[in-house]
PDB file of the backbone (N, CA, C, O) and the ligand in Angstrom, with CONECT records:
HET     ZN  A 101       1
ATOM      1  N   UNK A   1     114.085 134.728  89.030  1.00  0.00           N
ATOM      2  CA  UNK A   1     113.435 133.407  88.919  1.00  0.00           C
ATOM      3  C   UNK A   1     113.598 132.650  90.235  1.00  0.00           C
ATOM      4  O   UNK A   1     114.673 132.556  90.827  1.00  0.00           O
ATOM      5  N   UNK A   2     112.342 132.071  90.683  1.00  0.00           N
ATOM      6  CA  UNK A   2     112.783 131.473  92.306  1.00  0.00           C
ATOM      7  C   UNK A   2     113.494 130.350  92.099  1.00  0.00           C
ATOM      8  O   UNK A   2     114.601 130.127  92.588  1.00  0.00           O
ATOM      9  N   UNK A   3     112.643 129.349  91.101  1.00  0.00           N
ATOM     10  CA  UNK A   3     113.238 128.040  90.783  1.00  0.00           C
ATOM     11  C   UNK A   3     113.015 127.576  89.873  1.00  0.00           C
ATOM     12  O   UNK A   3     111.931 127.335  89.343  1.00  0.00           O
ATOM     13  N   UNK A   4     114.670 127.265  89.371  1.00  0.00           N
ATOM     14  CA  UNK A   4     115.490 126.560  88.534  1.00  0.00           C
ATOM     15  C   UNK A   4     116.164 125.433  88.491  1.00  0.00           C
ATOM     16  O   UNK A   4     117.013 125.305  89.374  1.00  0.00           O
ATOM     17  N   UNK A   5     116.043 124.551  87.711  1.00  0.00           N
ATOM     18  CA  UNK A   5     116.882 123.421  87.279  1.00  0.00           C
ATOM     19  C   UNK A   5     118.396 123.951  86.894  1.00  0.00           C
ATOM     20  O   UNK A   5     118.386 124.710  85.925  1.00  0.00           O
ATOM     21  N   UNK A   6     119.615 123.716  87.430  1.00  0.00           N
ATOM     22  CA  UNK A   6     121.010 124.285  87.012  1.00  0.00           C
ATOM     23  C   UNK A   6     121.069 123.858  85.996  1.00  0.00           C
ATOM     24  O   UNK A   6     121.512 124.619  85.135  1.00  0.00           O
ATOM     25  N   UNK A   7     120.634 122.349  85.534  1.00  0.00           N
ATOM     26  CA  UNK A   7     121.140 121.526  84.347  1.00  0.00           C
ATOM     27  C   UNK A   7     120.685 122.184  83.224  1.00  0.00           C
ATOM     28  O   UNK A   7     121.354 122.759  82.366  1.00  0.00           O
ATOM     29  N   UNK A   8     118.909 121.984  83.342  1.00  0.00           N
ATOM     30  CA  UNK A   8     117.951 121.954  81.784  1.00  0.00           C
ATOM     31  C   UNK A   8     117.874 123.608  81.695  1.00  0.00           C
ATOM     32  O   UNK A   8     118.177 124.195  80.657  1.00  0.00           O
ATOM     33  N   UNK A   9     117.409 124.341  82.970  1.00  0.00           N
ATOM     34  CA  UNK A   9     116.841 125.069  83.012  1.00  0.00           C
ATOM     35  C   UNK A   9     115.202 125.468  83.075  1.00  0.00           C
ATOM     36  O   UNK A   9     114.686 126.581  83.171  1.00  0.00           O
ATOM     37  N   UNK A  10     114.722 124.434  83.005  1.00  0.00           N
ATOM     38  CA  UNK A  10     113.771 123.666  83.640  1.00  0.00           C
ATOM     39  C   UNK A  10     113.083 124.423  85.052  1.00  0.00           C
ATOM     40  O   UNK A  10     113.404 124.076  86.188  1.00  0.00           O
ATOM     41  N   UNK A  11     112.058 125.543  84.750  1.00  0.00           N
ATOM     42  CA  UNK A  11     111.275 126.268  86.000  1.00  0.00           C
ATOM     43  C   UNK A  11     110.120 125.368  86.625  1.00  0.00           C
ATOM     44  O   UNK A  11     110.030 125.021  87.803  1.00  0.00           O
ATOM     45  N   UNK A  12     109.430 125.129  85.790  1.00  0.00           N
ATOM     46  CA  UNK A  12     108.181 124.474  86.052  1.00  0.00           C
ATOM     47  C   UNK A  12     107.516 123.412  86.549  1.00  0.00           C
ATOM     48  O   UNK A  12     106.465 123.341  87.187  1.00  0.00           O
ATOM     49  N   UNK A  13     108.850 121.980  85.880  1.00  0.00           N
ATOM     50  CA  UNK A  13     108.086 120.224  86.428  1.00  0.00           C
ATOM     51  C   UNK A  13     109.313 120.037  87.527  1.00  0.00           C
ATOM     52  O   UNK A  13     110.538 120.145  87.475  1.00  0.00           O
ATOM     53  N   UNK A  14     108.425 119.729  88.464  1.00  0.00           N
ATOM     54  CA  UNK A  14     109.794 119.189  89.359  1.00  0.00           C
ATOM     55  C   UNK A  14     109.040 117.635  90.106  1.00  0.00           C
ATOM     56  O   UNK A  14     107.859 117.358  90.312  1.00  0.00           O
ATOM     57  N   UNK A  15     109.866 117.125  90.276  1.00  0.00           N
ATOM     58  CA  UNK A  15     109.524 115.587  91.083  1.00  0.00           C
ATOM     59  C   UNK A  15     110.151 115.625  92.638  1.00  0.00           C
ATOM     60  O   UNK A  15     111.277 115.738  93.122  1.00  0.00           O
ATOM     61  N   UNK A  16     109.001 115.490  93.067  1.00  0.00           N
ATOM     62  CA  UNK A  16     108.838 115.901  95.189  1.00  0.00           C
ATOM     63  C   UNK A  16     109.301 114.346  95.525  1.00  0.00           C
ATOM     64  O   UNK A  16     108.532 113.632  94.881  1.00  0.00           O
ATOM     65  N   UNK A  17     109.982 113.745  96.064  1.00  0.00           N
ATOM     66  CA  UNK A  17     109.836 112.758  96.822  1.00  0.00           C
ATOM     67  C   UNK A  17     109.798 112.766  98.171  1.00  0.00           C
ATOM     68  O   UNK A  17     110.675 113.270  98.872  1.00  0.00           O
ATOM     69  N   UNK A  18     108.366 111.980  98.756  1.00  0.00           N
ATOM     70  CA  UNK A  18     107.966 112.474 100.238  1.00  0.00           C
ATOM     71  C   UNK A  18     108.438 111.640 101.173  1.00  0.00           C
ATOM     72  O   UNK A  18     108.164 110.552 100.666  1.00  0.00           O
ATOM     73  N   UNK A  19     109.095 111.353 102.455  1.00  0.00           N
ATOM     74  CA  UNK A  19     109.137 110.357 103.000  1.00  0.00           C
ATOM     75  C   UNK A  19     108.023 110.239 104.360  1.00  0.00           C
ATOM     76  O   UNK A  19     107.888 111.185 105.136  1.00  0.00           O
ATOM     77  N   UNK A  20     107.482 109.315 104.468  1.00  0.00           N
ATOM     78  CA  UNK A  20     106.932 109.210 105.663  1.00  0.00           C
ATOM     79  C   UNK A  20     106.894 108.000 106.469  1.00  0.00           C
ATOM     80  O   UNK A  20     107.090 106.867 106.027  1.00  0.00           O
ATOM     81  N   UNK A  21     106.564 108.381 107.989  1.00  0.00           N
ATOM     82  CA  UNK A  21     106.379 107.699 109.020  1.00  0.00           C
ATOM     83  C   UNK A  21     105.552 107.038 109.829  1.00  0.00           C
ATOM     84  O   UNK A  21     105.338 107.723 110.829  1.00  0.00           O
ATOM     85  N   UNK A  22     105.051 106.130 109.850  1.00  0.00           N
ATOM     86  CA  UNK A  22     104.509 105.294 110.410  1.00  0.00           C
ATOM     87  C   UNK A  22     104.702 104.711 111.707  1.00  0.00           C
ATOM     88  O   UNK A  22     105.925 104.644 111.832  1.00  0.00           O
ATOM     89  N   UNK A  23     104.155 104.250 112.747  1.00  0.00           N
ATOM     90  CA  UNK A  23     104.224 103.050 113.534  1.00  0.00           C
ATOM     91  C   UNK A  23     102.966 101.925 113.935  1.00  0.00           C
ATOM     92  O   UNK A  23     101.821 102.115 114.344  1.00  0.00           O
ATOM     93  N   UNK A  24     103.488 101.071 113.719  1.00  0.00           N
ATOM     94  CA  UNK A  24     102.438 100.012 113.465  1.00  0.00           C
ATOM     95  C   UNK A  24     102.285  98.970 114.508  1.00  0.00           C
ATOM     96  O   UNK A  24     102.995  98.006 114.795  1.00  0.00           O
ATOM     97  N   UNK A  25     101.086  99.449 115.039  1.00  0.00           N
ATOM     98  CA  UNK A  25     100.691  97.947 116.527  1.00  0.00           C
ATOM     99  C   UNK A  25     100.459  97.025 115.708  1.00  0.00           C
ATOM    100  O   UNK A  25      99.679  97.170 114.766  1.00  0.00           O
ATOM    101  N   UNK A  26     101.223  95.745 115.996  1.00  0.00           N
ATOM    102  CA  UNK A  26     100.545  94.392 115.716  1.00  0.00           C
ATOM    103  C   UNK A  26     100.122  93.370 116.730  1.00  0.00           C
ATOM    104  O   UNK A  26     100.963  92.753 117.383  1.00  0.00           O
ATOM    105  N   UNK A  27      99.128  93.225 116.839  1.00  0.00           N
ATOM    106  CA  UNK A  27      97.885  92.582 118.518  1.00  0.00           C
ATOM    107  C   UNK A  27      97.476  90.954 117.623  1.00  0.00           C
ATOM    108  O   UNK A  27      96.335  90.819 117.180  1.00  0.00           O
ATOM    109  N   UNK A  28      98.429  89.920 117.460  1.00  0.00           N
ATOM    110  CA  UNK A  28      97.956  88.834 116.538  1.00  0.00           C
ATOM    111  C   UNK A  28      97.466  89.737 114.893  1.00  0.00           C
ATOM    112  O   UNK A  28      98.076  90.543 114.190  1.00  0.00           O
ATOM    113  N   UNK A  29      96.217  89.164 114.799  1.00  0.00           N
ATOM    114  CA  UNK A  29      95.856  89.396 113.723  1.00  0.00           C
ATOM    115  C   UNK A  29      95.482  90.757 113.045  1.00  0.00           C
ATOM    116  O   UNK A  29      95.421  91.131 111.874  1.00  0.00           O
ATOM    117  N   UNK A  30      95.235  91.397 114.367  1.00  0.00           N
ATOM    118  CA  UNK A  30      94.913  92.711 114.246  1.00  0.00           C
ATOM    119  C   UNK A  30      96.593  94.377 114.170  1.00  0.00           C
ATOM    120  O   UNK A  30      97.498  94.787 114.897  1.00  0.00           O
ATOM    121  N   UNK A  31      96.102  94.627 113.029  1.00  0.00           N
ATOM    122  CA  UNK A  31      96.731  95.804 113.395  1.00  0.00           C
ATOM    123  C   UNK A  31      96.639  97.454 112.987  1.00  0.00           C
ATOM    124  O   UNK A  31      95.907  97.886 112.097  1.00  0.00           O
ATOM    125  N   UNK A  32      97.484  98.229 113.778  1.00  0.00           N
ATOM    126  CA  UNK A  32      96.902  99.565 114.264  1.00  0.00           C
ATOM    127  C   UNK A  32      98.161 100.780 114.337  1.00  0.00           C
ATOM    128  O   UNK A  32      99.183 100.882 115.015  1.00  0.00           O
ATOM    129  N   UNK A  33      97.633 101.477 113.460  1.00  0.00           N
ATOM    130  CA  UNK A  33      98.352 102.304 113.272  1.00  0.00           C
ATOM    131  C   UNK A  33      98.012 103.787 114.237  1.00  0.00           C
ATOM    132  O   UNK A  33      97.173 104.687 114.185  1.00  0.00           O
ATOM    133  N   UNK A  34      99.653 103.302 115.461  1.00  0.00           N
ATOM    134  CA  UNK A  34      99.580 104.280 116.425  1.00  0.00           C
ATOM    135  C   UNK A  34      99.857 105.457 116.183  1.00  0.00           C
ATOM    136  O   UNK A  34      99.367 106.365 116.854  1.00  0.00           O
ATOM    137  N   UNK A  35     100.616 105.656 115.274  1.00  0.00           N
ATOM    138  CA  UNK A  35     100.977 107.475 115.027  1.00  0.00           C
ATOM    139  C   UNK A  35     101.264 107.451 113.501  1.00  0.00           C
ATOM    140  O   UNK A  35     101.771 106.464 112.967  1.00  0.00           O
ATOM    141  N   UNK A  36     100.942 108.500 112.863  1.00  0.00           N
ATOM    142  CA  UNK A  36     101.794 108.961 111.716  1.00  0.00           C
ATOM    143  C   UNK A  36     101.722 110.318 111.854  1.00  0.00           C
ATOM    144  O   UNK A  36     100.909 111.114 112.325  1.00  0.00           O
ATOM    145  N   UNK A  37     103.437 110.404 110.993  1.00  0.00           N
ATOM    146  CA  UNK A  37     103.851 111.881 111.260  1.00  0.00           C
ATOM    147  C   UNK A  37     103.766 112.188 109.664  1.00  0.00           C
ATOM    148  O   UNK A  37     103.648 111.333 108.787  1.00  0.00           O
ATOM    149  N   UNK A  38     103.848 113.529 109.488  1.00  0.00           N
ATOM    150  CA  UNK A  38     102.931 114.366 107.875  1.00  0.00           C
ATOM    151  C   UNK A  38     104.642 113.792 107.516  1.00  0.00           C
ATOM    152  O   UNK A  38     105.610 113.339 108.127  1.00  0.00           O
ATOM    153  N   UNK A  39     104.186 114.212 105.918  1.00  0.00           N
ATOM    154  CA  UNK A  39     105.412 113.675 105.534  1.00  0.00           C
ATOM    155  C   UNK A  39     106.486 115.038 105.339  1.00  0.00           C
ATOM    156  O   UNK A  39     106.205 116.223 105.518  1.00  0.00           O
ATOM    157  N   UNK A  40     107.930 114.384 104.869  1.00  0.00           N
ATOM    158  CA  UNK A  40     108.817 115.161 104.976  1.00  0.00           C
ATOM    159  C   UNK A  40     109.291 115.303 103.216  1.00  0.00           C
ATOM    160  O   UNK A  40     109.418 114.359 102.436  1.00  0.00           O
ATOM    161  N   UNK A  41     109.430 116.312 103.008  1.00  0.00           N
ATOM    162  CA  UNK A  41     110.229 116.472 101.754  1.00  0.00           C
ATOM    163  C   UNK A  41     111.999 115.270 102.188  1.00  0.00           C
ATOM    164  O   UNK A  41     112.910 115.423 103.002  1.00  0.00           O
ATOM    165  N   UNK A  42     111.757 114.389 101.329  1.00  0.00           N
ATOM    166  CA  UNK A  42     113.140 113.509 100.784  1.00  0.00           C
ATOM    167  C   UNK A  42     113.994 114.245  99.782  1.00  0.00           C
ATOM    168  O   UNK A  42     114.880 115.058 100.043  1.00  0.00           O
ATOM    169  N   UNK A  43     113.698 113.943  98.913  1.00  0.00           N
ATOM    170  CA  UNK A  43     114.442 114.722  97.443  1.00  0.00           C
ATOM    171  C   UNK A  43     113.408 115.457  96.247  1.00  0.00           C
ATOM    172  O   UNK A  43     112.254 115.208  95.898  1.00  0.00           O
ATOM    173  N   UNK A  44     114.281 116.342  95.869  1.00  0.00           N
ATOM    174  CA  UNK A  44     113.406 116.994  94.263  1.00  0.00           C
ATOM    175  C   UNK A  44     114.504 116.770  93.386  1.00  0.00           C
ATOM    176  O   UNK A  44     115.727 116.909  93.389  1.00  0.00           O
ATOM    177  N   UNK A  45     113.415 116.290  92.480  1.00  0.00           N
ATOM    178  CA  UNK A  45     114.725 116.000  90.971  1.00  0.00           C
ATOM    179  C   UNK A  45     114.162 116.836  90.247  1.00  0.00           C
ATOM    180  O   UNK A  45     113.058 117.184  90.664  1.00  0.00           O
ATOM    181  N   UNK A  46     114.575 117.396  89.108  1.00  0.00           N
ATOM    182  CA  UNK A  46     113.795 117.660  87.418  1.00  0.00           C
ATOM    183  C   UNK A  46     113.204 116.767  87.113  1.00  0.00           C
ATOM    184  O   UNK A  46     113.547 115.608  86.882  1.00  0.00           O
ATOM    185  N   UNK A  47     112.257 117.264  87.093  1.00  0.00           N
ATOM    186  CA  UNK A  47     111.375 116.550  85.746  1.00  0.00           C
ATOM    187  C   UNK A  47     111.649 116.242  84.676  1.00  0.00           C
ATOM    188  O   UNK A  47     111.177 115.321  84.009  1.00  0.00           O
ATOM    189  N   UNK A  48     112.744 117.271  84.308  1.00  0.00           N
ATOM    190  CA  UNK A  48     112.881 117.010  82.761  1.00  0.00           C
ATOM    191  C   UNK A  48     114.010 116.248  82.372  1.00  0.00           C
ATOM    192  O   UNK A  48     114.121 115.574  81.348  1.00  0.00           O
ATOM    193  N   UNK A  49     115.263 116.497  83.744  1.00  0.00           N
ATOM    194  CA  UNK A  49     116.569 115.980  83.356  1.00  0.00           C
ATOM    195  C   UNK A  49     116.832 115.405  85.109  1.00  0.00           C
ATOM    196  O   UNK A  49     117.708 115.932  85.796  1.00  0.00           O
ATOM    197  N   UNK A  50     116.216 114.626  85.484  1.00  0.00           N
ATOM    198  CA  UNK A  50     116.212 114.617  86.690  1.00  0.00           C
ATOM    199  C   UNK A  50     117.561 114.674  87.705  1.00  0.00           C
ATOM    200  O   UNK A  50     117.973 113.741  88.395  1.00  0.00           O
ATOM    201  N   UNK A  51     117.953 115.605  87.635  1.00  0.00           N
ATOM    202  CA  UNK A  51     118.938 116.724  88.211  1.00  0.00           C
ATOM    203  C   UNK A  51     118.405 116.505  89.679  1.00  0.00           C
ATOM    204  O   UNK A  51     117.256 116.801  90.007  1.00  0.00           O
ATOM    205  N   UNK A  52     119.277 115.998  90.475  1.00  0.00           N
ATOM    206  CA  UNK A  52     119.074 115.947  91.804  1.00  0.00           C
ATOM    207  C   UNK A  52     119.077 117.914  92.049  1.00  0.00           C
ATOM    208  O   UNK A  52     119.789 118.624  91.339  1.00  0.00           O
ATOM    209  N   UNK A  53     118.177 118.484  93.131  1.00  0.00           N
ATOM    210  CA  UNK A  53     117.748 119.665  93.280  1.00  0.00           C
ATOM    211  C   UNK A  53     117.880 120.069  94.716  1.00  0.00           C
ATOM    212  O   UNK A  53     117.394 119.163  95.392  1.00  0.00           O
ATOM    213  N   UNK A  54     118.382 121.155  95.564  1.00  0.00           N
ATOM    214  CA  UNK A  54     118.633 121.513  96.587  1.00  0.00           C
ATOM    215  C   UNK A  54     117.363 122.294  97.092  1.00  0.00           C
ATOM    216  O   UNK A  54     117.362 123.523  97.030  1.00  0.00           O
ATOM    217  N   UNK A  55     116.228 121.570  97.614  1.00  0.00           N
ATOM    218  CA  UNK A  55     114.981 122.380  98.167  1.00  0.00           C
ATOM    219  C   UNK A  55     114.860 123.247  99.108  1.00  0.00           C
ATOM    220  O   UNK A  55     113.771 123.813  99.209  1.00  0.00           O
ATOM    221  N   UNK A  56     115.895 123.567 100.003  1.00  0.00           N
ATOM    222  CA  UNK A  56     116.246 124.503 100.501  1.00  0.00           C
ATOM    223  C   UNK A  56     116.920 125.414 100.120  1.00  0.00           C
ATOM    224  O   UNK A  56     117.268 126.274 100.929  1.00  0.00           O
ATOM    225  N   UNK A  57     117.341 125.496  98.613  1.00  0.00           N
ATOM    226  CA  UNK A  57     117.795 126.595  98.055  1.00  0.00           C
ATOM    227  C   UNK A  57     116.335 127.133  97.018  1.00  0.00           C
ATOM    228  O   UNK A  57     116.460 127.864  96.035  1.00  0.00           O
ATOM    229  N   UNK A  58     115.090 126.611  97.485  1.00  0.00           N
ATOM    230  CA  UNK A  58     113.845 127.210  96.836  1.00  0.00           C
ATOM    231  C   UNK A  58     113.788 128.265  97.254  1.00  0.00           C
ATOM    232  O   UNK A  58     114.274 128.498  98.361  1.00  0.00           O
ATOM    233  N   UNK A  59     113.036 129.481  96.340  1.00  0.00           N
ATOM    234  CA  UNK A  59     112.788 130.349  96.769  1.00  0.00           C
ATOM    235  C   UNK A  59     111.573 129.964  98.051  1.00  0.00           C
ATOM    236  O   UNK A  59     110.664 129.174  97.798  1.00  0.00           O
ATOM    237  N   UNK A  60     111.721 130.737  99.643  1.00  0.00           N
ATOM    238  CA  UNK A  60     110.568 130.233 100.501  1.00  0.00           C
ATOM    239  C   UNK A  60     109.328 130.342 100.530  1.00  0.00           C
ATOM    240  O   UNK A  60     108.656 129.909 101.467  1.00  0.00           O
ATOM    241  N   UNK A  61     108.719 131.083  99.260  1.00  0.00           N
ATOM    242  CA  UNK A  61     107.351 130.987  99.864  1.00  0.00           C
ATOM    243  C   UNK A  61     107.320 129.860  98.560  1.00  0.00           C
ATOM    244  O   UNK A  61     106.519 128.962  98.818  1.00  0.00           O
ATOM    245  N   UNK A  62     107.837 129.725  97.532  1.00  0.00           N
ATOM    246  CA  UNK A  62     107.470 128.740  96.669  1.00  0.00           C
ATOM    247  C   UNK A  62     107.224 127.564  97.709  1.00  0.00           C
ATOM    248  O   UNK A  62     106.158 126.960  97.821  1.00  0.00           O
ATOM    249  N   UNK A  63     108.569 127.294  98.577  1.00  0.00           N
ATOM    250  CA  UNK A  63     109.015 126.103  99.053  1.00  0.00           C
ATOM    251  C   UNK A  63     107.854 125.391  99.914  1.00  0.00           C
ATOM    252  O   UNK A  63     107.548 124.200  99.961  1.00  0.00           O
ATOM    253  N   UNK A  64     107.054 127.019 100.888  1.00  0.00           N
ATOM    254  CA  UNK A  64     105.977 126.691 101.758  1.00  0.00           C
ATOM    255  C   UNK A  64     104.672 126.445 100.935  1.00  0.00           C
ATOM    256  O   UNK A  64     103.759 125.668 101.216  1.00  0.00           O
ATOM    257  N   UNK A  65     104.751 127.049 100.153  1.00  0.00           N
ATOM    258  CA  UNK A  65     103.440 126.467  98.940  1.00  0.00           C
ATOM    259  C   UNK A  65     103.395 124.901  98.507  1.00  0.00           C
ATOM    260  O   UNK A  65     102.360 124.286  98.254  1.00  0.00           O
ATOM    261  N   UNK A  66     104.335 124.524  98.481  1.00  0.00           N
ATOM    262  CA  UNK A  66     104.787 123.101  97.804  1.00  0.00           C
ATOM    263  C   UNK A  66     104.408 122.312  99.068  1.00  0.00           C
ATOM    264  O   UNK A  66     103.438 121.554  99.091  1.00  0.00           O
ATOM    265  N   UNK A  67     105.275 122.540 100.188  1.00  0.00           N
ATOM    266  CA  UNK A  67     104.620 121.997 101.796  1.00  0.00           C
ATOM    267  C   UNK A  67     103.088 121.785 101.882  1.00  0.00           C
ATOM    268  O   UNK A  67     102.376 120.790 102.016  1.00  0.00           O
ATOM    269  N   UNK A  68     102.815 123.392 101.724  1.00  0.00           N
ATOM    270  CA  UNK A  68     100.969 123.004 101.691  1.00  0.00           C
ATOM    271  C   UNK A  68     100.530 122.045 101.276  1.00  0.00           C
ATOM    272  O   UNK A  68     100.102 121.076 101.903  1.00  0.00           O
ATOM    273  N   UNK A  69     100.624 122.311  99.518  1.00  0.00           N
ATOM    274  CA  UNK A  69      99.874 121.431  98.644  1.00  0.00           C
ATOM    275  C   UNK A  69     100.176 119.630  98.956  1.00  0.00           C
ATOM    276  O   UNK A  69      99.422 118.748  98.544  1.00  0.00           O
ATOM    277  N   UNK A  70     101.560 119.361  99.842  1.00  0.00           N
ATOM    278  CA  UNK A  70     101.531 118.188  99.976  1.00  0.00           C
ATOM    279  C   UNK A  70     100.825 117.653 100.874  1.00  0.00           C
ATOM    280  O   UNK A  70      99.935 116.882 100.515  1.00  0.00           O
ATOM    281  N   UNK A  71     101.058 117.948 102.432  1.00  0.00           N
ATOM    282  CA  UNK A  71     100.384 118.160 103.042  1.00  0.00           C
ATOM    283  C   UNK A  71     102.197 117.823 104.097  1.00  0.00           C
ATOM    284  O   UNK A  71     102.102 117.251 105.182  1.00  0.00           O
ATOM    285  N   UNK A  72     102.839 118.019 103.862  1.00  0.00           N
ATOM    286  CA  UNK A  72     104.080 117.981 104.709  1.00  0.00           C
ATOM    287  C   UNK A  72     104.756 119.506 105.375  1.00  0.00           C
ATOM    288  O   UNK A  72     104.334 120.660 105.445  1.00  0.00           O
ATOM    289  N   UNK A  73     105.782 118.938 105.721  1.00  0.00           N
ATOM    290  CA  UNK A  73     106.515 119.768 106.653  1.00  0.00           C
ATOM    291  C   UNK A  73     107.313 120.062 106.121  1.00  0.00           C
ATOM    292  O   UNK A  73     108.159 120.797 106.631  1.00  0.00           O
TER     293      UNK A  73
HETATM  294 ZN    ZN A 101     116.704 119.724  84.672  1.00  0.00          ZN2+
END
């Protein structure tokens, strides 16, 4: 099994939290967003028992699939 919840046992729902980055020109009234960087995996909990989750202990191609679909790194 690639991935598991230790707690529930729980394969299937997991909760991604993404963080991302911004920087923001402000010119008076106007403003402008100079860069953003893709986002980063923050934390995975369970879904079911929200069990803080070690995403680098995903199996890797799950892990790079999950990257894809977010659109992160
Ligand atoms: Zn769980």
């Amino acid at each position: 099994m690639s991935v598991a919840c230790p707690s529930c046992g729980n394969t299937r729902s997991f909760l991604v939290k993404t963080l991302q980055m911004h920087v923001v020109q402000v010119e008076g009234t106007r403003v402008d967003v100079a860069e953003e960087n893709r986002p980063s995996v923050f934390e995975v909990l369970c879904d079911e028992c929200e069990s803080a989750l070690a995403f680098d202990q995903f199996d890797e191609e799950i892990r790079r699939e999950i990257l894809l679909m977010l659109g992160a790194r």
